[in-house]
Residue frames relative to the residue before (quaternion, step in Angstrom):
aa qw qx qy qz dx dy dz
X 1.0000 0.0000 0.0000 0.0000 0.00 0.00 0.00
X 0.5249 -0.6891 0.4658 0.1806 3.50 -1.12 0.62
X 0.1651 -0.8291 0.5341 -0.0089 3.55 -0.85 1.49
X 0.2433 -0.8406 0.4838 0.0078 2.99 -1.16 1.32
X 0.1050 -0.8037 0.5723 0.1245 3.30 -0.99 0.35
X 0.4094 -0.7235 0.4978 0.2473 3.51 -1.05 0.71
X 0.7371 -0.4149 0.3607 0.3929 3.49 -1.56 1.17
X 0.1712 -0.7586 0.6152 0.1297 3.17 -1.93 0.46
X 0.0382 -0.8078 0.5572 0.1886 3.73 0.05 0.21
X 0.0360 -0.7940 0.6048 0.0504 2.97 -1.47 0.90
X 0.5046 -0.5091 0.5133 0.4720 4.04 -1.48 -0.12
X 0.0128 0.6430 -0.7549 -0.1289 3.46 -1.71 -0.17
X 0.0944 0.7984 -0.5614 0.1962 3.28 -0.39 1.82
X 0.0528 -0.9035 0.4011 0.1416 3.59 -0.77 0.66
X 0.5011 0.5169 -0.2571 0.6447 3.19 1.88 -0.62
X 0.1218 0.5781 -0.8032 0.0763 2.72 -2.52 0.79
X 0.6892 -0.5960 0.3942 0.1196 3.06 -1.75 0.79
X 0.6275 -0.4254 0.2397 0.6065 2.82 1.90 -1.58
X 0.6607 -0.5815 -0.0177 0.4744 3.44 -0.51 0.67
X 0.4263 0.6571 -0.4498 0.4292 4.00 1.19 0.00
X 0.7144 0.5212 -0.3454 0.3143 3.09 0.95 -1.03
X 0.5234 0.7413 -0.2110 0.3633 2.95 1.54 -1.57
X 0.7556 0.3169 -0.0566 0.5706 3.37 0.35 -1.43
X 0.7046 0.2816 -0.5001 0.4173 3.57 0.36 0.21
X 0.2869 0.6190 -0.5769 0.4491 3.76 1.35 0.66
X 0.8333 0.2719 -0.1522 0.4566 2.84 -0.43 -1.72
X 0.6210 0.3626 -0.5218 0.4589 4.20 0.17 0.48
X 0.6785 0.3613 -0.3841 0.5115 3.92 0.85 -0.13
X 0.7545 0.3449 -0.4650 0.3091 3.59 1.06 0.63
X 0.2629 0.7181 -0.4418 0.4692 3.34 1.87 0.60
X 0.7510 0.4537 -0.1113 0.4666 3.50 0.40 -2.05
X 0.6805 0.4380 -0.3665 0.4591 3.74 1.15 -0.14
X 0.6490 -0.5066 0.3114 0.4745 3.45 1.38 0.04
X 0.4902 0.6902 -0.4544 0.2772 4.02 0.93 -1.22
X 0.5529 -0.6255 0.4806 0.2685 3.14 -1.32 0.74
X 0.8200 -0.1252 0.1364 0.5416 3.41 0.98 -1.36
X 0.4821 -0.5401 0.6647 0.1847 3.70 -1.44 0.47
X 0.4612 0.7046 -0.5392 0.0077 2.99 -1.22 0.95
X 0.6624 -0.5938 0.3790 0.2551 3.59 -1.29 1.34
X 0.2656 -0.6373 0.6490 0.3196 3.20 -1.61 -0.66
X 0.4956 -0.6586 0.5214 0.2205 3.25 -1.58 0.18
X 0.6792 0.5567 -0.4133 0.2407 3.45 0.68 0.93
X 0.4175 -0.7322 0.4890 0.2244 3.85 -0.35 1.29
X 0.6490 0.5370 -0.4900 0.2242 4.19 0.11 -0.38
X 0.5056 -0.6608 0.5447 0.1049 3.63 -1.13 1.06
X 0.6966 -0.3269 0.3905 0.5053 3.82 -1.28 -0.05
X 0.6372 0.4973 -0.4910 0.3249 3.75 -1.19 0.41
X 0.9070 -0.1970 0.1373 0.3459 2.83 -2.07 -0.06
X 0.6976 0.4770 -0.2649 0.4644 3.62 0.73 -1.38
X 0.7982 0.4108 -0.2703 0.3478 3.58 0.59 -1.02
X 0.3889 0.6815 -0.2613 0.5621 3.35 2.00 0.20
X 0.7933 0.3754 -0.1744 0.4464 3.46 0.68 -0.65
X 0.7596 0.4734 -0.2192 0.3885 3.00 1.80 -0.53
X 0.3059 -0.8609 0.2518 0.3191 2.93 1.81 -0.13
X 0.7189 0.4606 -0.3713 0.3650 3.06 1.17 0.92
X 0.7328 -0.5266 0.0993 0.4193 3.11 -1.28 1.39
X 0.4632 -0.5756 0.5294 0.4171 4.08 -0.99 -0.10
X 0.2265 -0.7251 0.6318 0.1543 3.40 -1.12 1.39
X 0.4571 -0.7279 0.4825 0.1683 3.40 -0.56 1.45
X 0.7442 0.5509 0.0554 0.3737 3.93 0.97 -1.35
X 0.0302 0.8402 -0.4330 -0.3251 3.65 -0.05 -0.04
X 0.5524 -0.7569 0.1316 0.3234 2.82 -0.30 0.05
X 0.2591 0.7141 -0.4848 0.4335 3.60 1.67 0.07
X 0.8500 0.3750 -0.1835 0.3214 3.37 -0.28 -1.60
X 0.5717 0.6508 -0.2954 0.4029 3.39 1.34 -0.94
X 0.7193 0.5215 -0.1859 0.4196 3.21 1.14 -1.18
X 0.4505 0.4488 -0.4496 0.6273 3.70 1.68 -0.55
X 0.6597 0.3143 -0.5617 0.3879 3.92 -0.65 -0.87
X 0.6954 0.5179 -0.4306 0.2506 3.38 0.09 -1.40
X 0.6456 0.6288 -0.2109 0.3785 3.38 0.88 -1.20
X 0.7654 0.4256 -0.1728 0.4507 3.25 1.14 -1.50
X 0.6212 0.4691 -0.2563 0.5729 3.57 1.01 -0.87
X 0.7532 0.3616 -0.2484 0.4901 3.92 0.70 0.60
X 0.3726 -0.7716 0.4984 0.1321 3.64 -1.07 0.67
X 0.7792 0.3198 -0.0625 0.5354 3.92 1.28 -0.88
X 0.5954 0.5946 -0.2679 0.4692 3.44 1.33 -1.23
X 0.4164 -0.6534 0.6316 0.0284 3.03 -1.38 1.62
X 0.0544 0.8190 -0.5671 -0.0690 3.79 -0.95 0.72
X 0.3477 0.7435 -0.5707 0.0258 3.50 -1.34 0.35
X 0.8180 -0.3611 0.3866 0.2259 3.02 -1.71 0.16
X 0.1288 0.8673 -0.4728 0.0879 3.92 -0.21 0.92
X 0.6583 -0.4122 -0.5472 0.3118 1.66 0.75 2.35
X 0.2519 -0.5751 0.7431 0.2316 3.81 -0.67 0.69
X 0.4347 -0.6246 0.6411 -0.1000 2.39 -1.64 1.72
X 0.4762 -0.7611 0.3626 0.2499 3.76 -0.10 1.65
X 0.9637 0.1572 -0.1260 0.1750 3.25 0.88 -1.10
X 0.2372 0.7241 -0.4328 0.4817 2.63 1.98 1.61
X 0.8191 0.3572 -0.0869 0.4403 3.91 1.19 0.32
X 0.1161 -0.7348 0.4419 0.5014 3.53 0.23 -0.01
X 0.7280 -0.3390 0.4749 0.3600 4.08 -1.46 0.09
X 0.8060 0.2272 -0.2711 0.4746 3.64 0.35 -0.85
X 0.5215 0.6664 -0.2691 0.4599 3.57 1.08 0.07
X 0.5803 0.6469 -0.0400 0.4931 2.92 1.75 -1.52
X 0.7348 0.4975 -0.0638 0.4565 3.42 0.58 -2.02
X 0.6173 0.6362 -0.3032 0.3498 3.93 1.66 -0.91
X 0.6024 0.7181 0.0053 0.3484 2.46 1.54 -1.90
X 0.5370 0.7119 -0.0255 0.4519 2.96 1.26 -1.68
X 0.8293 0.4903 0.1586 0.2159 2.96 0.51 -2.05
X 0.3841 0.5412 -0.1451 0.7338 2.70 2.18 -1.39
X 0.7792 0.4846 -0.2976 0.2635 3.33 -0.35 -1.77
X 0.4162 0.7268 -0.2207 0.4999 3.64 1.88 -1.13
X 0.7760 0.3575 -0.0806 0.5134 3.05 -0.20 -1.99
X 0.7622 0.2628 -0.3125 0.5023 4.19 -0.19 -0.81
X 0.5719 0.4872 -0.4563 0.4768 4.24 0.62 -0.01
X 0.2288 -0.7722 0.4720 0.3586 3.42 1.00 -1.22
X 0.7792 -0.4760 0.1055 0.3940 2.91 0.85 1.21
X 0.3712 0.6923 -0.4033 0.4693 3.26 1.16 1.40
X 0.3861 0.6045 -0.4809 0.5042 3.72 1.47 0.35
X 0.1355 0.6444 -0.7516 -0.0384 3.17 -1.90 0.33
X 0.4681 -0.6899 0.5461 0.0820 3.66 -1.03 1.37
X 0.1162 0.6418 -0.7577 -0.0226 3.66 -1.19 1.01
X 0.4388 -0.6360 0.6247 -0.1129 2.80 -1.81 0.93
X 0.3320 0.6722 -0.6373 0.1785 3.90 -0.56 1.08
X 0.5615 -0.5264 0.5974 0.2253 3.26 -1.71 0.84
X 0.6219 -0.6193 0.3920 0.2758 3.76 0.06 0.61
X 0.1030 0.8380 -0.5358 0.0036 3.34 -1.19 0.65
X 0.7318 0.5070 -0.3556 0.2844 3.10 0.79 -0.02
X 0.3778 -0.8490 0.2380 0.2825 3.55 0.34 1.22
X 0.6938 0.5180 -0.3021 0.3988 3.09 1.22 -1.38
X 0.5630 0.5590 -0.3932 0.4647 4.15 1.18 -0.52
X 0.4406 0.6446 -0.2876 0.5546 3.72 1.46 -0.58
X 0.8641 0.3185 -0.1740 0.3487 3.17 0.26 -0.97
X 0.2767 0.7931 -0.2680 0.4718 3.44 2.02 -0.33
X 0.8522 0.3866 -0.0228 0.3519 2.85 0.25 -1.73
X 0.2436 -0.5679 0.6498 0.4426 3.26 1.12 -1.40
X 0.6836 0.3659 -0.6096 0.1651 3.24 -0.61 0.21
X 0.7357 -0.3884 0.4369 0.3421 3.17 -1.71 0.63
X 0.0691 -0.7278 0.6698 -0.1302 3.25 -1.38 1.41
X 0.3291 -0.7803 0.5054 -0.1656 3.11 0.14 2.18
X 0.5799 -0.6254 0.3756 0.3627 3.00 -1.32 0.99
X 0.5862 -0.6692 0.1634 0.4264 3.93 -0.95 -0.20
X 0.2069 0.8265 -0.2897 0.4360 2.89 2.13 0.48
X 0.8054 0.2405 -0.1496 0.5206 3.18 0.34 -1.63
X 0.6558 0.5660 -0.3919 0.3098 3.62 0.78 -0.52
X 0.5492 0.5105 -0.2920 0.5938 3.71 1.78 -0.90
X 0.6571 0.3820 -0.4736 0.4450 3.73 0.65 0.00
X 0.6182 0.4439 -0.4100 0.5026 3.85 0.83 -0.73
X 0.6897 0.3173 -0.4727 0.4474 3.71 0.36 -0.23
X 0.5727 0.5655 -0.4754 0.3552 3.62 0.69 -0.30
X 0.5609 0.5796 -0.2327 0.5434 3.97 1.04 -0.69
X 0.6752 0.3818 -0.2914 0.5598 3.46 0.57 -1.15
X 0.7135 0.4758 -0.4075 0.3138 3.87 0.25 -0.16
X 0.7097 0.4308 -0.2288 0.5083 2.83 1.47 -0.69
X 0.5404 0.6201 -0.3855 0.4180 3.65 1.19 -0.34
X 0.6860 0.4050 -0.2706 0.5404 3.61 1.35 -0.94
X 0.4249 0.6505 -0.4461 0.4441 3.61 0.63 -0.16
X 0.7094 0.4796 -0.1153 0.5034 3.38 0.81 -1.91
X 0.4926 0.2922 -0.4037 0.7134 4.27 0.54 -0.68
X 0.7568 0.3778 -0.4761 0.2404 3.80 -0.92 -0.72
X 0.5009 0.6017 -0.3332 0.5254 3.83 1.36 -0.82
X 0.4912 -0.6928 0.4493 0.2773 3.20 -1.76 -0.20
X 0.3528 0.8366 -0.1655 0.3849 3.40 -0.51 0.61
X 0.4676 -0.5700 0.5153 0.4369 3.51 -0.53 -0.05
X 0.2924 -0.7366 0.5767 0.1982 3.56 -1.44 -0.44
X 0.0932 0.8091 -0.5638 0.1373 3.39 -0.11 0.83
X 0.1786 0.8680 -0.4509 0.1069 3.78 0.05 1.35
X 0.0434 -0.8827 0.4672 -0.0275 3.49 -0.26 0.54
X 0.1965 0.7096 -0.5909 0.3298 3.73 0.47 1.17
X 0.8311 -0.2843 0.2360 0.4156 3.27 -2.03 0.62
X 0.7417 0.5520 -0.0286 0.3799 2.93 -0.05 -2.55
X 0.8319 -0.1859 0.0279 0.5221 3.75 -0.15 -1.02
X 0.1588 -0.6902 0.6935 0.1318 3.91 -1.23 0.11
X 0.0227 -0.7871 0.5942 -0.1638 3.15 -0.98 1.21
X 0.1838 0.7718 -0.5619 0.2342 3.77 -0.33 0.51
X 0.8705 0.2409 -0.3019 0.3051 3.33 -2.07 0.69
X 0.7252 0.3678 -0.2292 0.5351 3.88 1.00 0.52
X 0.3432 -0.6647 0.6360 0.1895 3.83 -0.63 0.57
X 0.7100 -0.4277 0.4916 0.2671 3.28 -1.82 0.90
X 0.1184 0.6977 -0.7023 -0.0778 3.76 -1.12 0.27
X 0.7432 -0.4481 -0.4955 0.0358 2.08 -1.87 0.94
X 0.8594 -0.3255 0.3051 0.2499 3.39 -2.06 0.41
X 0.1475 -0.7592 0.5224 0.3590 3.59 0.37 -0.04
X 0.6170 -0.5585 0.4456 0.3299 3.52 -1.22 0.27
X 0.4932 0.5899 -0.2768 0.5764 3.53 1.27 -1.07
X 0.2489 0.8224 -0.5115 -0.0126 4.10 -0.45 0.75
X 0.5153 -0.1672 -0.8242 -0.1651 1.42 -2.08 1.44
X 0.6830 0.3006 -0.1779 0.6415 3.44 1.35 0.02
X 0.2711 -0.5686 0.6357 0.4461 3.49 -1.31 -0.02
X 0.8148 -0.3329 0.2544 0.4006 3.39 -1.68 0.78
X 0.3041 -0.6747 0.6697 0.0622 3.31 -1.05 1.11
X 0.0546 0.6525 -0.7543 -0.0486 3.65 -1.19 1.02
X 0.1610 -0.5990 0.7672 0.1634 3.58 -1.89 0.66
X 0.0146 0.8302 -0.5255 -0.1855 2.93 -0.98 0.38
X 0.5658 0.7141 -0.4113 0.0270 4.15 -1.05 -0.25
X 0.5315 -0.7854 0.2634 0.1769 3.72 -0.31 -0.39
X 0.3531 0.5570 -0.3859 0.6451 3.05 1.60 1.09
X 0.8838 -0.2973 0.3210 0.1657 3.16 -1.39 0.75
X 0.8347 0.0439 -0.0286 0.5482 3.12 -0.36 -1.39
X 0.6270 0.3854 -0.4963 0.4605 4.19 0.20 0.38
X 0.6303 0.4552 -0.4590 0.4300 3.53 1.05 -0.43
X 0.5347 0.6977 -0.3247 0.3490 3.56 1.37 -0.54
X 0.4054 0.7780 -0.1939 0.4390 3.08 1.60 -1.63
X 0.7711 0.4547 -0.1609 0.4155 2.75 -0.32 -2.78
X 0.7632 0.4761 -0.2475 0.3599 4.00 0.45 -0.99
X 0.4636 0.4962 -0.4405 0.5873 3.65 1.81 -0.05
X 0.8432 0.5039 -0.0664 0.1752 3.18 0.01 -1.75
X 0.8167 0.4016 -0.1199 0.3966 2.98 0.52 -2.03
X 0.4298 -0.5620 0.6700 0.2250 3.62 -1.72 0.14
X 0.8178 -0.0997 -0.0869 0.5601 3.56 1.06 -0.27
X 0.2933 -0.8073 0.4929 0.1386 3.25 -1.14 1.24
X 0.3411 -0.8197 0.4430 0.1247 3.49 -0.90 1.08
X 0.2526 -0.8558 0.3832 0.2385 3.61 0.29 0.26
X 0.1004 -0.8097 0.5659 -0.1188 3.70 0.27 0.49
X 0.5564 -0.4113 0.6338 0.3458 3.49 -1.85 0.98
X 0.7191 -0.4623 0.5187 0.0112 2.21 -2.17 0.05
X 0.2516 0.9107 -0.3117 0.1006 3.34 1.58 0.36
X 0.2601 0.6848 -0.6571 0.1778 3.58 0.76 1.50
X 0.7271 0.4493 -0.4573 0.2455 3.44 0.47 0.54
X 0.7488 -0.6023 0.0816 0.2642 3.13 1.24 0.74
X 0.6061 0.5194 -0.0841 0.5965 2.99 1.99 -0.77
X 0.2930 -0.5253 0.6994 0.3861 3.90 -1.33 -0.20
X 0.7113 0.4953 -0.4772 0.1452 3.98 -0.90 0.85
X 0.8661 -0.3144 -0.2227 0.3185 3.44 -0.43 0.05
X 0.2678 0.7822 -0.3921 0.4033 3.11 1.40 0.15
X 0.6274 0.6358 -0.2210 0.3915 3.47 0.79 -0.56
X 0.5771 0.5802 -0.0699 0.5705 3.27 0.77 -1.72
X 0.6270 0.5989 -0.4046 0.2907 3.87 0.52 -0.99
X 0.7850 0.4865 0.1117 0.3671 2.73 1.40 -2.08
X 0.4869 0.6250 -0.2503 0.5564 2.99 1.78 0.12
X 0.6442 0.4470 -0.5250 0.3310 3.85 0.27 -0.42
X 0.8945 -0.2705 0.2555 0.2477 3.21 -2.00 0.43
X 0.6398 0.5229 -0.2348 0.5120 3.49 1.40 -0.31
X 0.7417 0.3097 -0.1676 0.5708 3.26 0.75 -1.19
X 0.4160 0.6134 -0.4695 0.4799 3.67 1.09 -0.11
X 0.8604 0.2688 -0.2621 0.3447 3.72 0.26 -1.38
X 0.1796 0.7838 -0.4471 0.3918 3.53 2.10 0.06
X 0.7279 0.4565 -0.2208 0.4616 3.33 0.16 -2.22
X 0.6698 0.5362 -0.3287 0.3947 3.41 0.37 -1.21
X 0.5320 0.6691 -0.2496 0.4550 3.65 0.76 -0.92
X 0.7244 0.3594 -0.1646 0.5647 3.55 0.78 -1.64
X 0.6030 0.4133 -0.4645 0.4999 3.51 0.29 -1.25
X 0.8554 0.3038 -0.3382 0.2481 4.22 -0.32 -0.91
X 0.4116 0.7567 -0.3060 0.4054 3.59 1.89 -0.08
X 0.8559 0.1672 -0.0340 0.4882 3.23 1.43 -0.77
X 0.4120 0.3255 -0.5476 0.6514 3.51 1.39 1.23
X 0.4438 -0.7392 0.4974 -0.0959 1.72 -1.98 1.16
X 0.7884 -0.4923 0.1233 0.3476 3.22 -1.15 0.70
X 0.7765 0.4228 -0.1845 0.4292 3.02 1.30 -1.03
X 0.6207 0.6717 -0.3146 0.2543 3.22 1.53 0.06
X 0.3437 0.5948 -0.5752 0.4441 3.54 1.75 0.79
X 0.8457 0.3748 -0.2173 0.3116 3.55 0.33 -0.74
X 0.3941 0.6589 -0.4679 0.4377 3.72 1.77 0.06
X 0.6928 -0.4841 0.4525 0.2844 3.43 -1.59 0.40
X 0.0523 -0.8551 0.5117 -0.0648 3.45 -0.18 1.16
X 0.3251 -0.7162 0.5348 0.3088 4.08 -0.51 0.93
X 0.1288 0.7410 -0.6159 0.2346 3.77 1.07 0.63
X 0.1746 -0.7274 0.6597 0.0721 4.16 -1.05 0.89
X 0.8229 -0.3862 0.3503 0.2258 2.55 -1.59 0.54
X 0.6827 0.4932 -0.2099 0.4966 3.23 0.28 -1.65
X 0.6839 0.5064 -0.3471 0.3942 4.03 0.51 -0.62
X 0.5697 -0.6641 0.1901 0.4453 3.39 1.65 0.03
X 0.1853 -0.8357 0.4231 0.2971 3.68 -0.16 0.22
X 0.7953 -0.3977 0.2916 0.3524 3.03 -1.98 1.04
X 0.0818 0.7679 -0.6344 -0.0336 3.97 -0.81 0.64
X 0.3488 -0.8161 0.4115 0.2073 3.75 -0.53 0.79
X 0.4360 0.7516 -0.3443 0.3555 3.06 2.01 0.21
X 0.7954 -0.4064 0.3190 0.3168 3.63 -1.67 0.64
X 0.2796 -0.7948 0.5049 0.1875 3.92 0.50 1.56
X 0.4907 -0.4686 0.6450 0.3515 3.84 -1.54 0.91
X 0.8042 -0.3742 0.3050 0.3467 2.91 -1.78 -0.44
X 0.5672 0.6518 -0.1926 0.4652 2.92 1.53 -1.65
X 0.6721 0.4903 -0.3514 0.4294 3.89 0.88 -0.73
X 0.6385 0.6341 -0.2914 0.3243 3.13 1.28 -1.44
X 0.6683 0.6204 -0.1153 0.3940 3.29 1.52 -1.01
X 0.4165 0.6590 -0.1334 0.6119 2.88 1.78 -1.28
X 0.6716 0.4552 -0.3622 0.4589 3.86 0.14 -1.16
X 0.7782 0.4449 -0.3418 0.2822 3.28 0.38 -1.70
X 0.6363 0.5787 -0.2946 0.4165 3.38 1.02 -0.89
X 0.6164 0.6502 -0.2526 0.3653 3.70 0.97 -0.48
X 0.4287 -0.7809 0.4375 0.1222 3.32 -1.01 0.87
X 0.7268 -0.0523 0.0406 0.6837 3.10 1.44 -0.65
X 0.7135 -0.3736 0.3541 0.4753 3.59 -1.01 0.03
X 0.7746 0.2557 -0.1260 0.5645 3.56 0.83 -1.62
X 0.4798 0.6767 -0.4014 0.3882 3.55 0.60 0.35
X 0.0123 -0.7655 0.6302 0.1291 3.69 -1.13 0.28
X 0.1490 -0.8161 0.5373 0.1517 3.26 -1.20 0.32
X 0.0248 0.8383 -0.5291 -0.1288 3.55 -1.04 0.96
X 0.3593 -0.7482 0.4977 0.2517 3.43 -1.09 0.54
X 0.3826 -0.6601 0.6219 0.1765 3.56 -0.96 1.38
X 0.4682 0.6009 -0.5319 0.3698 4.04 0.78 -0.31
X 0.8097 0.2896 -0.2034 0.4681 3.55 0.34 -1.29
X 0.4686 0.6772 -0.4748 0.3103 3.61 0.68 -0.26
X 0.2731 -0.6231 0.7105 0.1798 3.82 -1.38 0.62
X 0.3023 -0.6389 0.6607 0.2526 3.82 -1.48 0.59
X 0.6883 0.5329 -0.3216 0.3727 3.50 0.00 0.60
X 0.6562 -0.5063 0.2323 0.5090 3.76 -1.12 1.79
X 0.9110 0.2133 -0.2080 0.2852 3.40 -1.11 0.33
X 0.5450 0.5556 -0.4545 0.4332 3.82 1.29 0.09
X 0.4195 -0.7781 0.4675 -0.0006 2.63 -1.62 1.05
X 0.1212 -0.8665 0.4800 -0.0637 3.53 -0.56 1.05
């Protein structure tokens, strides 16, 4: 029989004022009910670069944001929508992560994108790979943190990173991972997202590098159920019934007759234990929902 789960709504905020401010975000989205808070993963300020990229300035990073957010709350889920693979290494990543897991008590969840924004790339210097090679380095990194999050030594050897002779500390609390989002809107990461992920993020299209209209194109109700299509082409059968770090609080599995709202809920879904959100409809700013 078929298990449902009911919608979550969450904030995506990146800006504050200072840390009162911060934390009285993320306590007026607890006390409004939202499931979770979550940041972004981009570091460029006012100027030339963040001009070209057309996207807003994230004021916050997100690591730390996510302790206040975490700490200055009691129910409220937080994470990251989307760390951006190749602003970090993975085993650096996965610690972080982990800690954040283990001191929230298990109120962290982990997104995951192959980068896109070229001009913030360029900022930095860093190397801005085709999207081929960049959907393969995030494809490794998912699986490299998976492996530190597990028990065990670690002993990894892939293109992108090689790691070996040391075990994951500490365990997160969330087991065996806390919920794993991928997020973007091309094919092969949405493909990815349908091996891998625990939640699938929907995301423009952003092979042209920028936030403007190109995006939008790819986003109506058609190409939406496209993505969908890929993300469910490539999970797998057995992955309604595999061990999932799926919590409580997100609602539990009920084999009863779905409302409407579930029915709807299904269609959008990748897997049974899966969720999907769409960045198309989503606002960047304290209180939009997504």
């Amino acid at each position: 029989m078929s298990k449902y789960r009911p919608f979550r709504f969450g904030v995506q905020s990146f800006s504050a004022t200072s840390g009162d401010a911060w934390r009285d975000i993320a306590r007026r989205t607890e006390a409004h009910g939202y499931s979770v808070l979550n940041l972004a993963d981009h570091f460029i300020g006012p100027g030339p670069a963040q001009e070209a990229s057309g996207h807003p300035p994230q004021e916050i990073a997100a690591v730390p944001a996510m302790a206040a957010a975490a700490d200055a709350t009691t129910t409220l889920r937080v994470g990251c929508r989307v760390f951006c693979i190749d602003y970090r290494h993975p085993v650096m990543l996965a610690k972080e992560a982990a800690t954040l897991d283990l001191f929230s008590e298990g109120r962290i969840e982990i997104g995951l994108g192959a980068g896109w924004l070229e001009s913030e790339y360029a900022a930095a210097a860093i190397p801005y790979d085709p999207p081929g090679k960049r959907i393969e380095r995030l494809g490794e990194a998912v699986e490299l943190i998976k492996r530190l999050m597990a028990d065990g030594p670690v002993d990894f050897a892939g293109e992108h990173f090689q790691v070996s002779g040391f075990e994951g500390r500490p365990k997160p609390l969330q087991r065996p991972h806390p919920p794993l989002m991928i997020g973007g809107g091309g094919k092969r990461v949405l493909s990815l997202a349908g091996r891998e992920a625990d939640i699938v993020s929907f995301n423009f299209n952003n092979r042209s590098g920028t936030l403007g209209t190109d995006g939008p194109r790819n986003s109506t109700a058609e190409c939406t159920a496209q993505k969908l299509e890929w993300v469910k082409a490539r999970t797998s059968p057995s992955s309604a019934t595999r061990p999932t770090p799926w919590p409580k609080a997100w609602g539990e599995p009920s084999g009863s007759a779905p409302t409407k709202c579930a029915r709807t809920r299904t269609a959008c879904s990748a897997r049974s234990t899966a969720s999907v959100t769409s960045c198309g409809a989503a606002a960047r700013s304290t209180g939009s929902a997504t």
